[in-house]
C-alpha positions in Angstrom: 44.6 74.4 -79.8 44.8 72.7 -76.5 42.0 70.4 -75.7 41.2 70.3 -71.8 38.1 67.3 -70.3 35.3 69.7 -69.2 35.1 67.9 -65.2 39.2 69.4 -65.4 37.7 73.2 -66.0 36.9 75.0 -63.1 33.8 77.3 -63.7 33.0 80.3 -62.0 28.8 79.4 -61.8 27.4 75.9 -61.6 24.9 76.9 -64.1 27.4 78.0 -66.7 29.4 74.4 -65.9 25.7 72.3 -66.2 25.1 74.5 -69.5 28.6 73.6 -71.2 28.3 70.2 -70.3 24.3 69.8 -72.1 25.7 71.6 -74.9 28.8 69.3 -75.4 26.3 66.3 -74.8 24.4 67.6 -77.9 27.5 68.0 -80.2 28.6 71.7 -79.7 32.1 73.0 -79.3 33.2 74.9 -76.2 36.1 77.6 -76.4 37.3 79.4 -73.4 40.1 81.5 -72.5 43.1 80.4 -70.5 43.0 81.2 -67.0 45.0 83.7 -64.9 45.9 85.1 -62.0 43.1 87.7 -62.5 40.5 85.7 -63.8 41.0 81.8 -62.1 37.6 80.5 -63.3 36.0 80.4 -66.6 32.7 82.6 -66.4 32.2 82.6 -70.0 32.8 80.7 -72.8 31.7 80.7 -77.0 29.6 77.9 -78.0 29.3 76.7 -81.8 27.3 74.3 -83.8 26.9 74.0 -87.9 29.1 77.0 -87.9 27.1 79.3 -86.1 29.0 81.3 -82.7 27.1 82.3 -79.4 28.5 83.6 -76.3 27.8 82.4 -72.9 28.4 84.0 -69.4 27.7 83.5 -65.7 25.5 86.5 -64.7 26.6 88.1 -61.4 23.5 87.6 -59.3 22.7 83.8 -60.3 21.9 82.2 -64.4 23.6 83.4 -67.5 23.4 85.9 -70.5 23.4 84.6 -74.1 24.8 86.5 -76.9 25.1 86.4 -80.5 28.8 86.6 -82.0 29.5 88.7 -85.2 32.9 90.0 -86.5 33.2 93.6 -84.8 32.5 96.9 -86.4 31.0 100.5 -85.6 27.3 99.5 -86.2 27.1 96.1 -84.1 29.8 95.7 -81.7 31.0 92.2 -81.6 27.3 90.8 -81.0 24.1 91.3 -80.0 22.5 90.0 -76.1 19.7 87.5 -76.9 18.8 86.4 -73.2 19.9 88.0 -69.8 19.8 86.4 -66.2 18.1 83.0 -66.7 19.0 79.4 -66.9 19.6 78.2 -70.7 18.8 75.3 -72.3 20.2 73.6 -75.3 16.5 75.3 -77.3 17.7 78.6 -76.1 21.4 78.3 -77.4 19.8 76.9 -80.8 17.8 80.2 -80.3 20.6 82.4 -80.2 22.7 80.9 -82.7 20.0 81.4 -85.5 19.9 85.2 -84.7 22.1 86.8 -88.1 23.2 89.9 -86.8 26.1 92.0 -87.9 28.7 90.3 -90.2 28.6 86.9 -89.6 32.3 84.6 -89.4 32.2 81.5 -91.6 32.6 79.1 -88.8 34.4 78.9 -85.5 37.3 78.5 -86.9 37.0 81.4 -88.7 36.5 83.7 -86.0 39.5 81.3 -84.0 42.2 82.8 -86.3 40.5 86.5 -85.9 40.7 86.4 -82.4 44.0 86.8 -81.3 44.2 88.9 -77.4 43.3 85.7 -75.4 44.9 82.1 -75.5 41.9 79.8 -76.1 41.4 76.1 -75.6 38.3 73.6 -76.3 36.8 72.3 -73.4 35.9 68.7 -74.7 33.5 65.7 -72.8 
């Protein structure tokens, strides 16, 4: 997987880039899509830490949602929302990533080689 310096992303939000940047300062891994013509900014990215996946996104009107991440199925979707429209920390991603809901992956990996639609790459310090 390609490996791209997080002050080379260009984020959508400067609350999602100050977020990604704590996280990675705190030993998480960031995954986010390739660009596109459609979508030139990353506004969302997964976060992960001892094996445990959240989901991050730039809200619309200003701060972020947090989400748990579970393999998809009828019942739970691919996750749950844990927080909507504020400023995280690196307590609140901690938060959301001890949240079991659904059928968990065994790591990021794990769910790397299950998710297959978009091209992915780390965002590293």
């Amino acid at each position: 997987m390609e490996q791209v310096k997080h002050n080379n992303v260009t984020f959508s939000d400067d609350c999602l880039k100050d977020f990604t940047k704590e996280l990675l300062d705190n030993g998480f891994r960031i995954i986010a899509s390739q660009a596109s013509d459609s979508f030139p900014k990353v506004s969302y990215v997964h976060f992960s830490i001892d094996g445990k996946i959240g989901y991050a996104e730039a809200y619309y009107f200003g701060g972020m949602n947090l989400s748990t991440v579970c393999k998809p199925s009828r019942d739970t979707g691919t996750g749950s929302s844990h927080k909507r429209e504020f400023s995280p920390t690196v307590r609140d991603a901690l938060d959301c990533l001890n949240i079991r809901y659904g059928d968990q992956y065994k790591d990021l990996d794990d769910y790397l080689k299950n998710e297959t639609i978009l091209t992915k790459y780390e965002i590293i310090p």
